[in-house]
PDB file with one MODEL, atoms N, CA, C and O in Angstrom:
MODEL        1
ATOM      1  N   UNK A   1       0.840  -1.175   0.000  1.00  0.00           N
ATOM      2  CA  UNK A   1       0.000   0.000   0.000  1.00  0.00           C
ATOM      3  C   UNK A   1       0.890   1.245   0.000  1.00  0.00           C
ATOM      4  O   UNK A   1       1.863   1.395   0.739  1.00  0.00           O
ATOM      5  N   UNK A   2       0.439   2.145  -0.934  1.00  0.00           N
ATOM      6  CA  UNK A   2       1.003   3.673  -0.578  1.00  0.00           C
ATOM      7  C   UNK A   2       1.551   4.106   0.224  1.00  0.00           C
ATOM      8  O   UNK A   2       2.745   4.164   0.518  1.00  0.00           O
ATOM      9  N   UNK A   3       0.156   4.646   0.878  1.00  0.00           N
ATOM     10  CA  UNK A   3       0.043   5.566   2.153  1.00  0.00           C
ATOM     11  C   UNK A   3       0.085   5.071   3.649  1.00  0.00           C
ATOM     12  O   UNK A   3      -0.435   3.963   3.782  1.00  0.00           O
ATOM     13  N   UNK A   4       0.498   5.535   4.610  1.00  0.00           N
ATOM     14  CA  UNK A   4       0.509   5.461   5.986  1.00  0.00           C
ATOM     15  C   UNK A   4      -0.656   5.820   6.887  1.00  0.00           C
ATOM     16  O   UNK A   4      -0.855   5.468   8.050  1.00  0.00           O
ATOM     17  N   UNK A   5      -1.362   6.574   6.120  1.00  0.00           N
ATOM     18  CA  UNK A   5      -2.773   7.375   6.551  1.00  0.00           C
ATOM     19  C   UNK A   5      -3.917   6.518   6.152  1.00  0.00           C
ATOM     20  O   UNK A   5      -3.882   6.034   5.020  1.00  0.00           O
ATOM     21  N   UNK A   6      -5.103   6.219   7.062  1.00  0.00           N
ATOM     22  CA  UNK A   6      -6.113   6.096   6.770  1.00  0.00           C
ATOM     23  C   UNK A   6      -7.117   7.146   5.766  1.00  0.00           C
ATOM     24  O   UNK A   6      -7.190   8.353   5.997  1.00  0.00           O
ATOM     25  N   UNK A   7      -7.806   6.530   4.718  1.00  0.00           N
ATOM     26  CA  UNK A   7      -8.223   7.204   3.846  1.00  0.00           C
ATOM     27  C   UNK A   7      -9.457   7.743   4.361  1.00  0.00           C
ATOM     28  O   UNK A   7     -10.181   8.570   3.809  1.00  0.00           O
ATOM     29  N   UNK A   8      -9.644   7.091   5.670  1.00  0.00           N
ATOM     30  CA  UNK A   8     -11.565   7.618   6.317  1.00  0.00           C
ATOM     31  C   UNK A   8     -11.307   8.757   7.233  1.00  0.00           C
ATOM     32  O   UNK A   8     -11.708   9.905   7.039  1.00  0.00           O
ATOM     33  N   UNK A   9     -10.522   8.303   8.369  1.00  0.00           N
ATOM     34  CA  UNK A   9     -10.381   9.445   9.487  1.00  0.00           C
ATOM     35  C   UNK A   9      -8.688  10.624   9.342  1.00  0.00           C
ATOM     36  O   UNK A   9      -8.469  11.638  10.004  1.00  0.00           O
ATOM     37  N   UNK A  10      -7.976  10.131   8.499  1.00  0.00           N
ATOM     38  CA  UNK A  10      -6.182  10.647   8.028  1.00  0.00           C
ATOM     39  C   UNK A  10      -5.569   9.852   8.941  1.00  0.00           C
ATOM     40  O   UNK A  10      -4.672   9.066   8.635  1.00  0.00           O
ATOM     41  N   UNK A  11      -5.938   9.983   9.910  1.00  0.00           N
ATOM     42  CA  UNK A  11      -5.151   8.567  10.961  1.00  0.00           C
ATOM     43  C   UNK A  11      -4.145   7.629  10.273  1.00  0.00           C
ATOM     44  O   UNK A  11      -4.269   7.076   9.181  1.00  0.00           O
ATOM     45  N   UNK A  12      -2.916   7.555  11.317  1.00  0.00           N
ATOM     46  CA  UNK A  12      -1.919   6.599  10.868  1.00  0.00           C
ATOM     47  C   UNK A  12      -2.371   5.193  10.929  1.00  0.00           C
ATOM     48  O   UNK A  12      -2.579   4.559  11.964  1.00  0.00           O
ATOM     49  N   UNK A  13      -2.502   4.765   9.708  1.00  0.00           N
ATOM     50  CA  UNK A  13      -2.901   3.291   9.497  1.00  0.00           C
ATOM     51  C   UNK A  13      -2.090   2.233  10.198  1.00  0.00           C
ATOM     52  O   UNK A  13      -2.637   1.208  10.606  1.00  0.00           O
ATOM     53  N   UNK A  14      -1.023   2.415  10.322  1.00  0.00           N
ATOM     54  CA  UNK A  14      -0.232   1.186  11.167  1.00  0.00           C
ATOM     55  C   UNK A  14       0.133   0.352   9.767  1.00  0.00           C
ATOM     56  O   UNK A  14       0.635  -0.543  10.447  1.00  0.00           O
ATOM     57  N   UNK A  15       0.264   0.007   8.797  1.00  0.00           N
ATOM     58  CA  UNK A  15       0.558  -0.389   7.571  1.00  0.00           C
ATOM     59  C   UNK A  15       1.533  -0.830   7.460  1.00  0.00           C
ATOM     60  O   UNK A  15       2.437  -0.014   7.278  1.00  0.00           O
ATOM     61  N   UNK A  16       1.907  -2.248   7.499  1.00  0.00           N
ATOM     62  CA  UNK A  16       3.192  -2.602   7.610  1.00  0.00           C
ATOM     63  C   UNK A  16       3.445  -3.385   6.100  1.00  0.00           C
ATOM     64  O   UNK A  16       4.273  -4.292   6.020  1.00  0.00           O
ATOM     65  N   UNK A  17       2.786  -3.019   5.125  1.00  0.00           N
ATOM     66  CA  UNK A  17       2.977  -3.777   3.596  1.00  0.00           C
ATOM     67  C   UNK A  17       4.036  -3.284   3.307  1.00  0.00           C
ATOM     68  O   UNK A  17       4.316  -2.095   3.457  1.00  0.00           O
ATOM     69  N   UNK A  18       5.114  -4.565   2.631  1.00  0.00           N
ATOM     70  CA  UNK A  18       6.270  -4.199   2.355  1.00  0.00           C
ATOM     71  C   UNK A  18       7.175  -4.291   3.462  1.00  0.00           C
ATOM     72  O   UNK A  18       8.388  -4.196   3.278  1.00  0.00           O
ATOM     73  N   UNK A  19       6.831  -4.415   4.246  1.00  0.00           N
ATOM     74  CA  UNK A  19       8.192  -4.826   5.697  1.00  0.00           C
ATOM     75  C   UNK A  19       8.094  -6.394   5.704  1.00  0.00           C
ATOM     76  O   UNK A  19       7.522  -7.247   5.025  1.00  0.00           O
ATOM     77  N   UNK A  20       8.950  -6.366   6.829  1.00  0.00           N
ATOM     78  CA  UNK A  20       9.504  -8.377   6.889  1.00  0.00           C
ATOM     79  C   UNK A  20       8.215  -8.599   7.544  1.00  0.00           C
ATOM     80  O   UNK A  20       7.937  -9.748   7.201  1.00  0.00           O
ATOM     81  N   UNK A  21       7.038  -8.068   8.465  1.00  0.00           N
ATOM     82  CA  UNK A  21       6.342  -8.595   8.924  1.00  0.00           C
ATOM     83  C   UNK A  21       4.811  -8.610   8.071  1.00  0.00           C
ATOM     84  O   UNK A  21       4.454  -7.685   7.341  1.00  0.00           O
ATOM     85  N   UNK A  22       4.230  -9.503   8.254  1.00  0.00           N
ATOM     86  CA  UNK A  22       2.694  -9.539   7.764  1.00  0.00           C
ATOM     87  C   UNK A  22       1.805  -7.975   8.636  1.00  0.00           C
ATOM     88  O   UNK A  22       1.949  -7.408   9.719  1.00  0.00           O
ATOM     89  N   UNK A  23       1.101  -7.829   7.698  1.00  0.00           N
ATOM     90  CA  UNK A  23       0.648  -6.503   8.246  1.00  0.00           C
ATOM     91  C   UNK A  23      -0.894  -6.954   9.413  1.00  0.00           C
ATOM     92  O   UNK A  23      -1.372  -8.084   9.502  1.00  0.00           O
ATOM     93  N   UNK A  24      -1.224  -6.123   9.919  1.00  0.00           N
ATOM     94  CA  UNK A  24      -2.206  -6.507  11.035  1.00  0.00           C
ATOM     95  C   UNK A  24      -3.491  -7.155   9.797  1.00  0.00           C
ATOM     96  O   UNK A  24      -4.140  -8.200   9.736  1.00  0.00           O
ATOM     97  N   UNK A  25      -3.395  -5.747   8.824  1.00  0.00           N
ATOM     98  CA  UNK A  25      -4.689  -6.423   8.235  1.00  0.00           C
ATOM     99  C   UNK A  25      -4.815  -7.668   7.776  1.00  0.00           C
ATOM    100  O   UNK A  25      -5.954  -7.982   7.429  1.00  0.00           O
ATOM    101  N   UNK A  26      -4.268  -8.189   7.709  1.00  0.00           N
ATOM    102  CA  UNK A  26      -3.804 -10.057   6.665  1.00  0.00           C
ATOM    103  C   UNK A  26      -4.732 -10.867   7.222  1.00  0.00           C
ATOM    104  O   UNK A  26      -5.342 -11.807   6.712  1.00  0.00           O
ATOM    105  N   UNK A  27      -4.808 -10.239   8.753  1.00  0.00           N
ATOM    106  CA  UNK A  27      -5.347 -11.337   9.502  1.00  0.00           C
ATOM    107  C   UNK A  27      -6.846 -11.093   9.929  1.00  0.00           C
ATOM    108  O   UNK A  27      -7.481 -12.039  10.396  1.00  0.00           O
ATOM    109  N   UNK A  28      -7.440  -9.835   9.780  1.00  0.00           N
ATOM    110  CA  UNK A  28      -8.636  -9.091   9.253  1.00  0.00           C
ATOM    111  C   UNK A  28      -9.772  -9.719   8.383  1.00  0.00           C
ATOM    112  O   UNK A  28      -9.592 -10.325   7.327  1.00  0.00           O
ATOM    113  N   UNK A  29     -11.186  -9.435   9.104  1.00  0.00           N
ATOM    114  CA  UNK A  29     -12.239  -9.820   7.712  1.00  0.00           C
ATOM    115  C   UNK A  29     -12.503  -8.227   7.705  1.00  0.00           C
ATOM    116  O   UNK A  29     -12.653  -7.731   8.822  1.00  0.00           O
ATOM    117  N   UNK A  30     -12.599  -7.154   6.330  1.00  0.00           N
ATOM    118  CA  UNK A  30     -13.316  -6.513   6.409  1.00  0.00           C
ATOM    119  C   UNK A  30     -14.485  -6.109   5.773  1.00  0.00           C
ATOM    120  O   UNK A  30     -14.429  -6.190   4.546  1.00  0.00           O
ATOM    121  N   UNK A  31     -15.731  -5.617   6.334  1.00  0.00           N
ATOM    122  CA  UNK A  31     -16.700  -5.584   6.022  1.00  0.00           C
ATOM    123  C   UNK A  31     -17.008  -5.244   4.411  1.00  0.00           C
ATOM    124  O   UNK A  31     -16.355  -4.214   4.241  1.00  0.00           O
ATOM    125  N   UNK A  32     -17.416  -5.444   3.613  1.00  0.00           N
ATOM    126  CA  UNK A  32     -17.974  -4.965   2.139  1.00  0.00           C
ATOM    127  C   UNK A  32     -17.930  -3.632   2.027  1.00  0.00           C
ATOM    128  O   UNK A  32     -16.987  -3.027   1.517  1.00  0.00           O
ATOM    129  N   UNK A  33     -19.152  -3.003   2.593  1.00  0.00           N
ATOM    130  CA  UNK A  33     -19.689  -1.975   2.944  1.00  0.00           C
ATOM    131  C   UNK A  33     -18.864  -0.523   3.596  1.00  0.00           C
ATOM    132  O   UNK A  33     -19.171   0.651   3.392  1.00  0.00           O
ATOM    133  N   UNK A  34     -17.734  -1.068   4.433  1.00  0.00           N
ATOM    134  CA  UNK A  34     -16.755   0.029   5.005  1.00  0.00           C
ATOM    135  C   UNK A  34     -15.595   0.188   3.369  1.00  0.00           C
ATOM    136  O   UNK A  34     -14.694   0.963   3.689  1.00  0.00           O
ATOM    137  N   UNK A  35     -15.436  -0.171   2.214  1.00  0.00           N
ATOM    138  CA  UNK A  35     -15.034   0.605   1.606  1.00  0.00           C
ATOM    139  C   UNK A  35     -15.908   1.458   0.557  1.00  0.00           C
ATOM    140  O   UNK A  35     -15.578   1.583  -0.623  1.00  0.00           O
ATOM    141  N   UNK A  36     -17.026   2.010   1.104  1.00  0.00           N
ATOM    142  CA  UNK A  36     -17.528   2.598   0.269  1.00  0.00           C
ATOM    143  C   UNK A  36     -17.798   4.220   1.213  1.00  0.00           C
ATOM    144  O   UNK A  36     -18.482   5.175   0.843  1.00  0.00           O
ATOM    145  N   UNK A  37     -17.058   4.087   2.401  1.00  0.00           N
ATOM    146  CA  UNK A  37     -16.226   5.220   3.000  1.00  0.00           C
ATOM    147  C   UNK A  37     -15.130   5.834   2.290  1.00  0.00           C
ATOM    148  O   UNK A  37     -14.884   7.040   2.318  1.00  0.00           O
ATOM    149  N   UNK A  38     -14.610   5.135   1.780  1.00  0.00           N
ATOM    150  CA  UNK A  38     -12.970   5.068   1.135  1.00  0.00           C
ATOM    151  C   UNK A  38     -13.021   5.637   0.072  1.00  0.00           C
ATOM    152  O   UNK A  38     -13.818   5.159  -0.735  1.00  0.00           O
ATOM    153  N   UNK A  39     -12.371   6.622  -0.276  1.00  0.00           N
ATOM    154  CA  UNK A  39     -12.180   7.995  -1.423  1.00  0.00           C
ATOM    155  C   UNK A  39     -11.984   7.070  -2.703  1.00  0.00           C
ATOM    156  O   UNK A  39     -11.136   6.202  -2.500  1.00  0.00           O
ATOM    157  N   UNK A  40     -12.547   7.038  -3.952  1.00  0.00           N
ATOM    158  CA  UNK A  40     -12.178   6.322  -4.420  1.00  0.00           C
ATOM    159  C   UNK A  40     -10.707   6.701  -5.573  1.00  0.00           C
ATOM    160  O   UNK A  40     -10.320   6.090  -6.569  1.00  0.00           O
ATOM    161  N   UNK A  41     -10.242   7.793  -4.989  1.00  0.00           N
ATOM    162  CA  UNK A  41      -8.856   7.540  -5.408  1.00  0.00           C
ATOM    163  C   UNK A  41      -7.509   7.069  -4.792  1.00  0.00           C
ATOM    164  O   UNK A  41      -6.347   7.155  -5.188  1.00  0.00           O
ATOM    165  N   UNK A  42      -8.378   6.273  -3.113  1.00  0.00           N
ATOM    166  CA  UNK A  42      -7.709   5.986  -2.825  1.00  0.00           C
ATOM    167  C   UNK A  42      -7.907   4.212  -2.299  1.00  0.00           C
ATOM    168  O   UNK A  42      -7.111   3.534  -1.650  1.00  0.00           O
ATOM    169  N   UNK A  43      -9.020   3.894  -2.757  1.00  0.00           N
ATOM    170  CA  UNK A  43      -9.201   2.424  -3.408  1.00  0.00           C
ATOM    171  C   UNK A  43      -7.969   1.999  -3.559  1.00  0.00           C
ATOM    172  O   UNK A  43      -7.179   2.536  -4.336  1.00  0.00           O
ATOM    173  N   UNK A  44      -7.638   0.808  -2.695  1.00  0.00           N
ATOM    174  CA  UNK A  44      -6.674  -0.425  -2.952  1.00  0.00           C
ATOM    175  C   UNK A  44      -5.537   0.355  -2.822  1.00  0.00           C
ATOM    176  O   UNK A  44      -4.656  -0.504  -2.789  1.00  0.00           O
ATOM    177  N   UNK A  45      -4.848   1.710  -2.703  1.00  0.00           N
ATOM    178  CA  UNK A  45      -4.092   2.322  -2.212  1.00  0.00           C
ATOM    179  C   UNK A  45      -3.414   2.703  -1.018  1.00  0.00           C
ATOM    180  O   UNK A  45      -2.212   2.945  -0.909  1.00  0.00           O
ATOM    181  N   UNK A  46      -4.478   2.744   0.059  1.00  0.00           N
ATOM    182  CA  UNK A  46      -4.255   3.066   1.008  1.00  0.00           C
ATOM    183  C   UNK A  46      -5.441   2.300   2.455  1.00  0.00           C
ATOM    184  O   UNK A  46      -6.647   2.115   2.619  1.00  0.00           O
ATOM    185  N   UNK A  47      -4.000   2.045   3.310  1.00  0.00           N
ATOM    186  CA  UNK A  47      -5.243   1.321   4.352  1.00  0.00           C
ATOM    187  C   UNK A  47      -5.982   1.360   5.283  1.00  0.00           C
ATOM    188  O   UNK A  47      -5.244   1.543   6.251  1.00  0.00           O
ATOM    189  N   UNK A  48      -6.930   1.306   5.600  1.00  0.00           N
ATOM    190  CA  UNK A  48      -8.250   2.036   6.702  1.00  0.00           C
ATOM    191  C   UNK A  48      -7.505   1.255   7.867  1.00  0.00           C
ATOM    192  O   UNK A  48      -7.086   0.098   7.836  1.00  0.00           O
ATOM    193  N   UNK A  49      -7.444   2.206   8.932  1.00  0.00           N
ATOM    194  CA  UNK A  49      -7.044   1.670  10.082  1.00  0.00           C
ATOM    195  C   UNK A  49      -7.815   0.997  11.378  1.00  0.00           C
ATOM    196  O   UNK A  49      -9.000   0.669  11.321  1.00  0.00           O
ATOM    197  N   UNK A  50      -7.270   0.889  12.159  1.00  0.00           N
ATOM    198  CA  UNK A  50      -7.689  -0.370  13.100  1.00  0.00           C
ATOM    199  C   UNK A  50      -9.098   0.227  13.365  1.00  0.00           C
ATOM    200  O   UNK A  50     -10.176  -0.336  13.173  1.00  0.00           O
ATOM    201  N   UNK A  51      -8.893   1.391  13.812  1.00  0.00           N
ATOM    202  CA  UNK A  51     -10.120   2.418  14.796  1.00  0.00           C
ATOM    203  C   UNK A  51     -11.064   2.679  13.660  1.00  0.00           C
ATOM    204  O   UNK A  51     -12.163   3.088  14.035  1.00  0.00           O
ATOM    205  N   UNK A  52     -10.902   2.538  12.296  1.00  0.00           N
ATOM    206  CA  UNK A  52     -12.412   2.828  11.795  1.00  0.00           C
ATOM    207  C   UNK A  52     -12.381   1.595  11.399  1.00  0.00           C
ATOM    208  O   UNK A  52     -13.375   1.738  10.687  1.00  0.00           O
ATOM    209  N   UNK A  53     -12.044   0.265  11.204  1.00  0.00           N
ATOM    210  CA  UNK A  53     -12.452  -0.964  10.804  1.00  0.00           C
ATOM    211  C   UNK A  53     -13.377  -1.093  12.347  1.00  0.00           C
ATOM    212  O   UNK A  53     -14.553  -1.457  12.316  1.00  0.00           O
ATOM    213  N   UNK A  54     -12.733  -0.775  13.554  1.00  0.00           N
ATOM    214  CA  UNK A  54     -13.556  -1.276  14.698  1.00  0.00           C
ATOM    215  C   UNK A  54     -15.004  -0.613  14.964  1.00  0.00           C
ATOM    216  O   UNK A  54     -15.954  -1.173  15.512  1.00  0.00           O
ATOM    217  N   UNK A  55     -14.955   0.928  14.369  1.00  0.00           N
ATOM    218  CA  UNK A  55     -15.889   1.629  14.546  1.00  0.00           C
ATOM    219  C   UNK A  55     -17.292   1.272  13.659  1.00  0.00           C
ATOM    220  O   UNK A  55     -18.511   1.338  13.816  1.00  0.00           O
ATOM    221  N   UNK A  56     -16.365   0.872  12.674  1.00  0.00           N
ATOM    222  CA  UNK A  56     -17.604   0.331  11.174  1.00  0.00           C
ATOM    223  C   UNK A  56     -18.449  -1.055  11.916  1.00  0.00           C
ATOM    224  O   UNK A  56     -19.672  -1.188  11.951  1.00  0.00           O
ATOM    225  N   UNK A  57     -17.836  -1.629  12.254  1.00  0.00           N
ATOM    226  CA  UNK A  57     -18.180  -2.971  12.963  1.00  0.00           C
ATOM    227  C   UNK A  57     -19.201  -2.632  14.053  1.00  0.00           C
ATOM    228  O   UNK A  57     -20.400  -2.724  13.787  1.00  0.00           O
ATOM    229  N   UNK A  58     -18.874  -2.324  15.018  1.00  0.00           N
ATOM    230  CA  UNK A  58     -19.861  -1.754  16.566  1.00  0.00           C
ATOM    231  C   UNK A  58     -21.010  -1.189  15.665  1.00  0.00           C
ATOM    232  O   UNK A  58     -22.154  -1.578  15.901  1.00  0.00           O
ATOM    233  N   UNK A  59     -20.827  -0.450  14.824  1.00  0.00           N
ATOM    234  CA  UNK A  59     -22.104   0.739  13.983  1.00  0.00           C
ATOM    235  C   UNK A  59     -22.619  -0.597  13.480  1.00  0.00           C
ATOM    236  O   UNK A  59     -23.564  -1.098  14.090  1.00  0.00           O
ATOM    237  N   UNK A  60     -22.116  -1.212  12.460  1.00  0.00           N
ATOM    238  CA  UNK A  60     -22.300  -2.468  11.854  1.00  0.00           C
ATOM    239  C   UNK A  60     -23.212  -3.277  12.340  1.00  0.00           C
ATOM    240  O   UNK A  60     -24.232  -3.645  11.757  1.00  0.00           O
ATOM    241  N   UNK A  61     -22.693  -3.703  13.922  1.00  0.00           N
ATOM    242  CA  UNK A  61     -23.788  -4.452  14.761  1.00  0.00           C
ATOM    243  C   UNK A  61     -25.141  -3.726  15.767  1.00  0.00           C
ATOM    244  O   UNK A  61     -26.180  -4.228  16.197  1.00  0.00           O
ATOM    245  N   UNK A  62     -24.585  -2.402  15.877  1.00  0.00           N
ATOM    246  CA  UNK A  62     -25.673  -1.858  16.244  1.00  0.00           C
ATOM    247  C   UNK A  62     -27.113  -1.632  15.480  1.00  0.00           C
ATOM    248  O   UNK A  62     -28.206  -1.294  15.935  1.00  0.00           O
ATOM    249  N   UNK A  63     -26.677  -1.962  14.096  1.00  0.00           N
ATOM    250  CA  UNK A  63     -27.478  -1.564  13.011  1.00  0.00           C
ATOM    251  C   UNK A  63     -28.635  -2.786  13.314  1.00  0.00           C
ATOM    252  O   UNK A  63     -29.806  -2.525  13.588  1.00  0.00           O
ATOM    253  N   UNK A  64     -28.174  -3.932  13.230  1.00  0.00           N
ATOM    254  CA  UNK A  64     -28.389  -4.992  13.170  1.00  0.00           C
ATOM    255  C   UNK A  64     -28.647  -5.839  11.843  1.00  0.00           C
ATOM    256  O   UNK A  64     -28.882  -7.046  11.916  1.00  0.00           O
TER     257      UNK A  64
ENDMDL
END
């Protein structure tokens, strides 16, 4: 990925693509629906971080 920034809140994504380690997301399901938050010029570019994958989720289940 690009960027270091989350594309939803600017927040530092934590993004470790491209280092020796697997990145947090690898191990991630994320929702369908939370990239249609996501700028679409920055689609598949850049990665949404922990705090709005968690936030989408809680909203997600609150929804029901």
């Amino acid at each position: 990925m690009a960027g270091k920034r989350c594309p939803i809140c600017g927040g530092e994504n934590g993004c470790m693509a491209g280092e020796r380690e697997t990145c947090w997301c690898a191990y991630e399901e994320f929702p369908q629906g939370i990239f249609e938050l996501v700028p679409p010029e920055s689609l598949r570019k850049d990665c949404i971080c922990r705090s709005c994958l968690h936030k989408f989720r809680v909203e997600l289940e609150a929804r029901g």
